[in-house]
Phi, psi and omega in degrees: 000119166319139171273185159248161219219021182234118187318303197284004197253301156336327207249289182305322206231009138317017159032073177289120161254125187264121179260141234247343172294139188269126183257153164247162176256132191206162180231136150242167176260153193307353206247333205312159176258026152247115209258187213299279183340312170264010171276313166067042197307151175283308175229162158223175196196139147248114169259182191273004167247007175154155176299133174267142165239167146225112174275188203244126179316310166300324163282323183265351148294336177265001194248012160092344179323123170275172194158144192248139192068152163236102157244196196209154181217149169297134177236106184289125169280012178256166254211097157270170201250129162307285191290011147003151139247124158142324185289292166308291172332304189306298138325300173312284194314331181291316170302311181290348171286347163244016176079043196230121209265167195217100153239106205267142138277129164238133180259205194266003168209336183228174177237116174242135191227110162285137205216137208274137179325334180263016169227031173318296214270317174306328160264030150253336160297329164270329175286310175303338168272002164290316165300316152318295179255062167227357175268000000 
């Protein structure tokens, strides 16, 4: 099944569902002794200063993992198409009007956005009035 790719369709039937594990953003260097396996990262980017991950909190307070933020993530539950146009914008955009920082993943079915844990809950009540008012 083709994902979808109509903005307003995108909007109304995303579903944001908010997940209760707290996750981090973390950089290791190309050298760390800590590997991919015992981390059991949800993503990872490799960049030219170091693999970026995002693990689970609980796993990187025990392995010793520096990290800045605690967030928790939305997962839109409607199937968007990677050539979507429009959609991460929309989103972003709803958030940042309420002072709420976004860091979106979009994966191979869902669009996921991490949003720092003490404002979780204000930003899944602004992505659902987004939805409320895309009807």
């Amino acid at each position: 099944m083709a994902g979808e790719t109509d903005l307003g369709k995108l909007i109304s039937s995303m579903q944001p569902v908010l997940g209760e594990p707290e996750y981090v953003f973390a950089s290791l260097d190309r050298d760390s002794p800590i590997t991919v396996t015992a981390l059991a990262p949800l993503g990872m980017f490799y960049e030219k200063e170091g693999l970026t991950v995002i693990v689970l909190k609980s796993i990187a307070d025990i392995l010793g993992i520096t990290y800045q933020g605690v967030y928790q993530c939305i997962t839109l539950k409607v199937h968007s198409s990677l050539e979507a146009v429009g959609l991460t914008a929309a989103v972003s955009c709803a958030l940042a009007n309420e002072g709420i920082s976004a860091n979106v993943v979009a994966a191979y079915y869902h669009d996921h956005i991490f949003v720092p844990v003490a404002k979780a809950n204000q930003a899944l009540s602004c992505l659902l009035k987004l939805v409320t008012d895309s009807h």
